[in-house]
N, C-alpha and C positions, 0 to 999 in steps of 0.2 A: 553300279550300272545295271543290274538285277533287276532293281528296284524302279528305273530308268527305263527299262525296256516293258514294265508293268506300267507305264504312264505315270507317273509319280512324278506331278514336276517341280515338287522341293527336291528330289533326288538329285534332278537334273539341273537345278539351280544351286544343287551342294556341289556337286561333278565341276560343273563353271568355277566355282569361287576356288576350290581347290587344286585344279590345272592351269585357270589359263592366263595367269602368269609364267608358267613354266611353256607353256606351248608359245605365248606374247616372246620371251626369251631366246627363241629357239629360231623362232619366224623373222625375229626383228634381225639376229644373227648372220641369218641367211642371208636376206635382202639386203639386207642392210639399211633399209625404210621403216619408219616409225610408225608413219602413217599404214603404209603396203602391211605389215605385220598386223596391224589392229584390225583392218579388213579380214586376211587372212587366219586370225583366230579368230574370228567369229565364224568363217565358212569353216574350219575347221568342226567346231561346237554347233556347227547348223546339219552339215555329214553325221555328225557321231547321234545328233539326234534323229536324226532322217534312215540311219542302221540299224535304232535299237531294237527293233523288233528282229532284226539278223543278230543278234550277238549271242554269239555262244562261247562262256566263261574257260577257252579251251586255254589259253594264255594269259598274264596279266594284265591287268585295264591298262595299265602305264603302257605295255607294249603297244596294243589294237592304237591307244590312243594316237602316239609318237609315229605308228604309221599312217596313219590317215592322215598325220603331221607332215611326214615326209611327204605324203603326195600330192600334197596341197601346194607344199614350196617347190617340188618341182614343177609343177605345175603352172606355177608363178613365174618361174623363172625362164621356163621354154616360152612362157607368153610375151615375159620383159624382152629378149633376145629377138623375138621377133618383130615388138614394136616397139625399138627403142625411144626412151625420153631423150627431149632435149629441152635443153635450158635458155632462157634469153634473159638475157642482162639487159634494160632499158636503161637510158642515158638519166641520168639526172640520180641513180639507185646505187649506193652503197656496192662495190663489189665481194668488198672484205664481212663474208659474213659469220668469219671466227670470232669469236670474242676472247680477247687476251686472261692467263688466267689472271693477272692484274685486276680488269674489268671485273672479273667474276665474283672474284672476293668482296663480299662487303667491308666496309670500312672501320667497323667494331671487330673483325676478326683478326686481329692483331695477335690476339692471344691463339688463334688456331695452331694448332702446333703443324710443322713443318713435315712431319711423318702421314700426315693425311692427306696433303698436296702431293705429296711423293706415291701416295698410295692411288691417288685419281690418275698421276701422271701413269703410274702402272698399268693399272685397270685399262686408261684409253692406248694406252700401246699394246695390251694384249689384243684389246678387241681388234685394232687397224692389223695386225700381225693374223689374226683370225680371218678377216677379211679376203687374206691374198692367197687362203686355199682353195681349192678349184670343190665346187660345191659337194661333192660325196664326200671329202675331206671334212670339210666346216663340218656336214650333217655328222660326221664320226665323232669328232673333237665333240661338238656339241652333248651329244646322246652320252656318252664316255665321262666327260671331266662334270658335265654342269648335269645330267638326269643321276650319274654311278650306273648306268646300265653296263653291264657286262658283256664280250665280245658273241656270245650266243644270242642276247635279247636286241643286241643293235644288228647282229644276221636278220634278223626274222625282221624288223621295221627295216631293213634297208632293202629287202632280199638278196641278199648276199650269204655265202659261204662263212663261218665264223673266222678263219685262215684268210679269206682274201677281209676282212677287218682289220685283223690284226696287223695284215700287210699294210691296209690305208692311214692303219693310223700311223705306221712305223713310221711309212711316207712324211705324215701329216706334220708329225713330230721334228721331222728332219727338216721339213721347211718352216716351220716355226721358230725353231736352232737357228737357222741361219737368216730368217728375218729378224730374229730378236738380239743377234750376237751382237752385232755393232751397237746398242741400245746399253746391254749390261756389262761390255768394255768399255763404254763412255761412263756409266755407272761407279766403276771399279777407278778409274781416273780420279773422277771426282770425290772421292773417300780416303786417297793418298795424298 
């Protein structure tokens, strides 16, 4: 970022290649939108460059970065709340726009082993289980399980006290348990 804030714009296209996956990750989480997230890491990487000549190497770049993160999905999300989407289904259109995992599977993946369906199954019930936390929450969970940042460096990107962290995620944790209980009791049925 040094070198970034020096005008150097391989630096700043090394910075890109190296974060914004991780901020794409964090942002898609949030919203919950594919699309809204890809926007949104780009404003994110449009801010960080539009700072560099503010940046003073007082904390780690991962932190500065993950807050300009956070303030961007809040940002986003006071914007969604105030004008919400709606959706129209035209007649003659498909309503069912899941696709079975039946469907998903190619036809040569016969030999797929059964442990990697189980593992997708997993993955998209964590994320839906992620979903039903009220947004300081997810951004905790987030910063926490998928960055490893620790309850001082997600204080400082949340502005928050490091004590009321460990409270949100205590929170986070307990509503996760109990979105995901019926899931790994159904789980444990099926193994007996």
């Amino acid at each position: 970022m040094l070198q970034v804030r020096e005008d150097d714009a391989t630096a700043f296209e090394e910075l890109m290649i190296r974060y914004q996956g991780r901020v794409f990750s964090i942002l898609r989480h949030i919203t919950g939108n594919h699309d809204l997230a890809e926007d949104l890491t780009q404003d994110v990487f449009l801010r960080v460059f539009r700072a560099r000549k503010n940046y003073t190497p007082g904390a780690k770049f991962s932190t500065w970065l993950f807050t300009i993160t956070n303030n961007v999905a809040i940002n986003a999300l006071r914007s969604k709340r105030r004008k919400p989407e709606h959706q129209f289904i035209f007649s003659g259109e498909s309503t069912d726009s899941m696709a079975t995992i039946d469907n998903s599977v190619p036809e040569k993946s016969a030999l797929m082993p059964t442990r990697q369906l189980d593992s997708q199954e997993i993955q998209e019930t964590v994320r839906m289980a992620i979903t039903t936390l009220n947004d300081n929450q997810r951004m905790a969970v987030l910063l926490n399980k998928f960055e490893g940042m620790n309850y001082a460096d997600i204080a400082q990107v949340m502005k928050l006290t490091p004590q009321a962290v460990k409270s949100l995620l205590c929170r986070a944790r307990t509503n996760l348990r109990t979105v995901l209980e019926p899931y790994v009791e159904k789980g444990k049925k099926i193994e007996s």
